[in-house]
C-alpha positions in Angstrom: 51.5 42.4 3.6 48.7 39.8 3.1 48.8 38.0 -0.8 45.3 38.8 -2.7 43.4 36.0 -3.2 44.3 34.1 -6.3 40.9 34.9 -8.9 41.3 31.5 -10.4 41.5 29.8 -7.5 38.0 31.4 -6.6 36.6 30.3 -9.7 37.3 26.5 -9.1 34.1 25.1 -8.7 33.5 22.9 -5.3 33.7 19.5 -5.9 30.3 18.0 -6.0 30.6 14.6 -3.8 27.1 13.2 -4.5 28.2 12.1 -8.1 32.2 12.3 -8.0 32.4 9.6 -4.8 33.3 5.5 -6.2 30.2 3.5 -6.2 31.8 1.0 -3.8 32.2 4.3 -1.7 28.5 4.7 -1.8 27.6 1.4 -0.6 30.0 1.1 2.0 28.7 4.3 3.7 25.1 3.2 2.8 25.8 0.1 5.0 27.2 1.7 7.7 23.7 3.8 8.2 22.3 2.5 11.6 19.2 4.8 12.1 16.1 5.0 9.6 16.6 8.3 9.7 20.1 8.4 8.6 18.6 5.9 6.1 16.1 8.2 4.4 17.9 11.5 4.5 20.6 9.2 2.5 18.5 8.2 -0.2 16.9 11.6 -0.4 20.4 13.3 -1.6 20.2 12.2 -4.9 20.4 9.0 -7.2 23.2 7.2 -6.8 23.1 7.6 -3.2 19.2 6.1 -3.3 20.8 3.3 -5.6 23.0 2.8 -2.8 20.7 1.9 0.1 17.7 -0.3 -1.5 14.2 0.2 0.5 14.7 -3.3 1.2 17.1 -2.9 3.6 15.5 -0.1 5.5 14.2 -0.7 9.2 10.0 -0.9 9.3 8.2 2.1 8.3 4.3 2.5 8.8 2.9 6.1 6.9 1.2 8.0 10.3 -2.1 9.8 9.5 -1.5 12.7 8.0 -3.6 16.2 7.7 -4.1 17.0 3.5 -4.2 20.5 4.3 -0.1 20.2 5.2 2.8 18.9 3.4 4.3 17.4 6.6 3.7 13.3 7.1 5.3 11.0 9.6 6.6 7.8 9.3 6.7 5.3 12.3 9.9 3.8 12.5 11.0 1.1 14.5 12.9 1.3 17.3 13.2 5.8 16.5 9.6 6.1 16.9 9.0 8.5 15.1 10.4 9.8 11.6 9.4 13.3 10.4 9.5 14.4 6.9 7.9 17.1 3.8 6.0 15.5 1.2 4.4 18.7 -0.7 2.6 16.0 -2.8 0.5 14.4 0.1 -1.0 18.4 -0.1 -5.2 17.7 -0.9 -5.0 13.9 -1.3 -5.9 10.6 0.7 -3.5 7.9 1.5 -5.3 4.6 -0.2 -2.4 2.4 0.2 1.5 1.9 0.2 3.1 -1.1 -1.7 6.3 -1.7 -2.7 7.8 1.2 -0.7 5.6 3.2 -2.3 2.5 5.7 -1.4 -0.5 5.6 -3.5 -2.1 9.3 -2.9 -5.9 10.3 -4.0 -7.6 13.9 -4.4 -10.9 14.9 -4.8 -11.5 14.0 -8.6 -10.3 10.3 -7.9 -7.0 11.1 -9.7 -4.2 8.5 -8.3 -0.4 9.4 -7.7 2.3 6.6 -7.0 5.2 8.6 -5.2 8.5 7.0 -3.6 8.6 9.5 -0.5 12.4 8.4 0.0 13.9 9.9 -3.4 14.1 13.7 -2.4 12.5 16.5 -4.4 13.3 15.0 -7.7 11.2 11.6 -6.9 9.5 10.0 -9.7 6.1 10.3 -9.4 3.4 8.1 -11.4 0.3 8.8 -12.6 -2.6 6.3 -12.8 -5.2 6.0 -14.7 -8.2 8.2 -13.8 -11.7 6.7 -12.5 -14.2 6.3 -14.8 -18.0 6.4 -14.8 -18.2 2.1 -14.8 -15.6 2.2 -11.9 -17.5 4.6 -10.2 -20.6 2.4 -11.2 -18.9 -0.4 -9.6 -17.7 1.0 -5.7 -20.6 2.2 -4.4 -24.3 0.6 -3.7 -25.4 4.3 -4.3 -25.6 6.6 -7.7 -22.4 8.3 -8.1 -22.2 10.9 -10.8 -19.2 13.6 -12.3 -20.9 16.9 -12.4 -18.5 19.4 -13.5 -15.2 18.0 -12.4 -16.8 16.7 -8.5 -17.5 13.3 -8.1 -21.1 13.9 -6.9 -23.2 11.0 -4.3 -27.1 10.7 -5.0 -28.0 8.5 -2.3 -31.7 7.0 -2.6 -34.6 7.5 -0.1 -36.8 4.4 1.5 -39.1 4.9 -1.3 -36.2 3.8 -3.7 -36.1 7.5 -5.4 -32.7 8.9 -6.3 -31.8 12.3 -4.8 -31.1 14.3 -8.4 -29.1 17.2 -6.9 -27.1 14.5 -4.7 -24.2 15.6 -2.6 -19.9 16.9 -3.3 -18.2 13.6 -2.2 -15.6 15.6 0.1 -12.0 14.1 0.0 -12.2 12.5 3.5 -15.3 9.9 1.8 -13.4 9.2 -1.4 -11.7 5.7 -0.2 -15.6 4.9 1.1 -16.7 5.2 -2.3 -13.6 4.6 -4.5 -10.3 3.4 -4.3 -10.0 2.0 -0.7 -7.0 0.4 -1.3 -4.4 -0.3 -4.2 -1.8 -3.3 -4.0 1.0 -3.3 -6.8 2.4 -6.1 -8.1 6.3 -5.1 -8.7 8.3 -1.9 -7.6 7.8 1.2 -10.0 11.1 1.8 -10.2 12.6 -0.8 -12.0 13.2 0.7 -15.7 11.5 -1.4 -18.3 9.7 -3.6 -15.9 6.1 -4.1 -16.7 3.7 -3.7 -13.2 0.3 -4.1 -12.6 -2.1 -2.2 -10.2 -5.2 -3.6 -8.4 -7.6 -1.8 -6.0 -9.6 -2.6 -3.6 -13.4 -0.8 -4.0 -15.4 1.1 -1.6 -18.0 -2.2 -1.6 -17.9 -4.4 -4.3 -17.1 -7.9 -5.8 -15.2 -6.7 -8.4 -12.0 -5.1 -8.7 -10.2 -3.1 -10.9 -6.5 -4.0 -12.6 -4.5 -1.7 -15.1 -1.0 -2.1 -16.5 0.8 1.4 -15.1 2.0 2.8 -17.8 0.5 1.2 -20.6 -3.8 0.9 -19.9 -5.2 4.4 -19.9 -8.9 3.2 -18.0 -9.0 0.8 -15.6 -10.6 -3.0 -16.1 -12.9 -4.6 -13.7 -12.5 -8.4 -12.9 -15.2 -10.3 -11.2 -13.8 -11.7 -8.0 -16.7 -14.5 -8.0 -16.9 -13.4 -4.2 -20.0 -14.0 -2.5 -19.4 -10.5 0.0 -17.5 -7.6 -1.1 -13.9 -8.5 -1.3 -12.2 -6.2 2.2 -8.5 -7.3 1.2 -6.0 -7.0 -1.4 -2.7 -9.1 -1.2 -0.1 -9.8 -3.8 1.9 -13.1 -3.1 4.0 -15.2 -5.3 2.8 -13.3 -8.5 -0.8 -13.6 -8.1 -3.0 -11.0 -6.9 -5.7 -12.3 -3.6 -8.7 -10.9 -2.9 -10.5 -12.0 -0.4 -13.8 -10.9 1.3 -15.2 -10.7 5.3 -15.8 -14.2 5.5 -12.2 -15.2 4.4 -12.8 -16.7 0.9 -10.0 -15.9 -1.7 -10.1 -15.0 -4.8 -7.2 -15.8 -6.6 -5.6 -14.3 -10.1 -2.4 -13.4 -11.8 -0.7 -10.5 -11.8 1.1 -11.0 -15.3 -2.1 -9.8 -17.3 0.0 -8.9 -20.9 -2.4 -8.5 -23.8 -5.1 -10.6 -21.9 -7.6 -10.2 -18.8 -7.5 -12.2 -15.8 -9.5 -15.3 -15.1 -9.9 -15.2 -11.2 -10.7 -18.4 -9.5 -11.8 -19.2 -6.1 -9.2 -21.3 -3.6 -11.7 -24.1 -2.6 -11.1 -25.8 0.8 -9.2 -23.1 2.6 -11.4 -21.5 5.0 -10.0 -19.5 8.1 -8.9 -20.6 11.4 -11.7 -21.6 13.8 -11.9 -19.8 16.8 -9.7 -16.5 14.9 -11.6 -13.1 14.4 -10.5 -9.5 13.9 -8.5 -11.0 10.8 -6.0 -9.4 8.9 -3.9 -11.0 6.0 -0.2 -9.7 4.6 2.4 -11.3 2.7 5.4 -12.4 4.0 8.8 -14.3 2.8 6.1 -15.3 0.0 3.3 -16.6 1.9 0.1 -15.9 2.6 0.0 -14.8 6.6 -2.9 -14.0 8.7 -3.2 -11.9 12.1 -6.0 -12.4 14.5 -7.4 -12.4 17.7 -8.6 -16.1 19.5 -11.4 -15.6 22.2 -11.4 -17.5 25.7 -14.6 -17.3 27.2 -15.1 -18.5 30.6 -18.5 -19.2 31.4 -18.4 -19.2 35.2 -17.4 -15.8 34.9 -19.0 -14.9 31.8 -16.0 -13.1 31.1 -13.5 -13.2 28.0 -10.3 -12.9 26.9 -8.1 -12.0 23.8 -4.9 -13.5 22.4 -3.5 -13.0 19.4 -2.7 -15.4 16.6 -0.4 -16.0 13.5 -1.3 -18.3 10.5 0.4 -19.0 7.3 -0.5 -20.8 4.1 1.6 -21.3 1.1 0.0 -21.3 -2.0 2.0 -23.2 -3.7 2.4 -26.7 -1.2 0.2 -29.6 -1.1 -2.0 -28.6 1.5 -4.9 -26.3 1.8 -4.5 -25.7 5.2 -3.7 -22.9 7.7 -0.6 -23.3 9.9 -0.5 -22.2 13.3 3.0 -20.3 13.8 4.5 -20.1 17.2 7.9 -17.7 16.4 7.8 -15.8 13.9 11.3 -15.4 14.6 13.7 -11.9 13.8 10.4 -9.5 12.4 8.1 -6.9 12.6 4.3 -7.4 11.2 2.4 -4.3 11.0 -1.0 -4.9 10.1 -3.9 -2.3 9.5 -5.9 -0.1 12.0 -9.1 -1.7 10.8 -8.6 -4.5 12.2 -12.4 -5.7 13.0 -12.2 -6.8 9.4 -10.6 -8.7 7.0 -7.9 -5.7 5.7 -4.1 -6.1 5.0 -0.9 -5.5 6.4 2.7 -5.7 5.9 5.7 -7.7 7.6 9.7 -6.5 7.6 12.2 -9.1 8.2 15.5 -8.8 10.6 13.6 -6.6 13.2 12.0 -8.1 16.4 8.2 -7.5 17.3 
């Protein structure tokens, strides 16, 4: 005769190992992950497990262009290639950046969301302030207007008349004529730590700075530029922004209860010879990525090889270094690469 079940047995609820497992536990199989995959389903699970495996230690990750009408993004990861995941958030926005682990995401009215995509479905999520009419004013060489909730375009004829009815600015243009890109200055999620945000404009000397979480508009800060600043870099607590011709614009990023002062770093000019610049920071310092050209005039031919500077801001020097290793990492730097935009750099993995 086979026993019934036991009914309080089958009431017993299943143990639930994401919050009942030692801390210790969680770190010890947090350092055992191997794969970035492994890595980012991990932190996905829930929050201790996240706490367990800091983005730090993750393996290079570079956001692959992604369709706005789909929640599905992927992430290139070295050596897996390629890691797929669902971000239902990236749904009807732009990517204009990724800092501190995190995407910055952009729709069609200009509104900004900061989103971890490595903290499962219950990921904090950050809203930033929304563009205004002098921000607007200050990206674009052309009239931009908000007619009823669409950022409308009224570009001007060779007679220097402004076209009233204008044009919908479509959600593919809005990093032309808004937020290109936007560099933070500290992780978002840190509890209690104060964090700034700084953006990069369509074409502009200025840019514009808010304190997430406490500034509801954003401020603009005169550069002093003489070109429209085409990179954003935050190194050793001071936000850089430098323009096309490789002049930087330097200014801090701990802007409590007063506005920035930016100042321009005299005598540091680029590398002679190096085009197709890029700038990230790296271990602290300032790091650019270019290309030197050999021309042989018997030929009239050319070649391309590239090249790796650094500066530190804070030595006694102002003076590029030529690097010949850059030792055990990865530098990713950005597809636009026939101008002065940023990257990114991962250390302990080879590239």
């Amino acid at each position: 005769m086979t026993p019934s079940p036991n009914p309080k047995r089958r009431s017993l609820p299943l143990p639930d190992w994401r919050s009942s497992l030692p801390e210790d536990l969680h770190e010890s199989i947090g350092q055992g992950l191997m794969s970035g995959h492994d890595a980012t389903s991990f932190r996905s699970d829930c929050s201790p497990w996240r706490a367990a495996v800091p983005f730090a230690t993750f393996r290079p990750l570079l956001l692959l262009p992604f369709n706005p009408d789909s929640d599905h993004v992927g992430f290139y990861c070295v050596p897996e290639k390629v890691l797929s995941k669902t971000l239902p958030d990236v749904r009807g926005k732009v990517a204009c950046g990724s800092s501190c682990g995190w995407l910055v995401l952009m729709d069609e009215a200009a509104s900004v969301t900061l989103l971890n995509p490595f903290a499962g479905a219950c990921a904090p999520r950050v809203e930033l302030p929304p563009v205004g009419e002098h921000v607007a004013a200050a990206s674009s060489s052309e009239h931009v207007s908000r007619v009823h909730g669409r950022w409308v375009l009224h570009p001007t004829n060779g007679y220097g008349d402004t076209d009233a009815a204008g044009r919908a600015i479509k959600l593919e243009d809005m990093r032309d004529v808004f937020f290109r890109e936007i560099v933070l200055s500290a992780l978002p999620d840190v509890t209690g730590r104060e964090y700034v945000a700084m953006a990069m404009l369509g074409c502009s000397m200025e840019v514009p700075f808010c304190r997430v979480g406490v500034d509801s508009v954003w401020t603009l800060l005169d550069t002093k530029l003489e070109f429209s600043v085409g990179s954003i870099i935050h190194c050793q607590d001071k936000f850089l922004a430098i323009d096309c011709t490789g002049e930087i614009s330097v200014c801090s990023s701990n802007v409590a209860g007063a506005t920035p002062i930016a100042m321009l770093l005299p005598s540091l000019s680029p590398p002679t010879g190096l085009c197709h610049r890029s700038y990230l920071e790296s271990n602290g310092e300032l790091h650019i990525v270019g290309a030197m050209v050999s021309t042989f005039h018997e030929t009239q031919s050319f070649t391309y090889s590239s090249a790796i500077y650094k500066y530190n801001l804070h030595g006694r020097t102002s003076e590029w270094f030529r690097m010949r290793d850059i030792g055990d990492q990865t530098l990713f730097v950005s597809k636009h690469f026939n101008e002065s935009f940023s990257g990114t750099s991962w250390p302990h993995s080879a590239g």
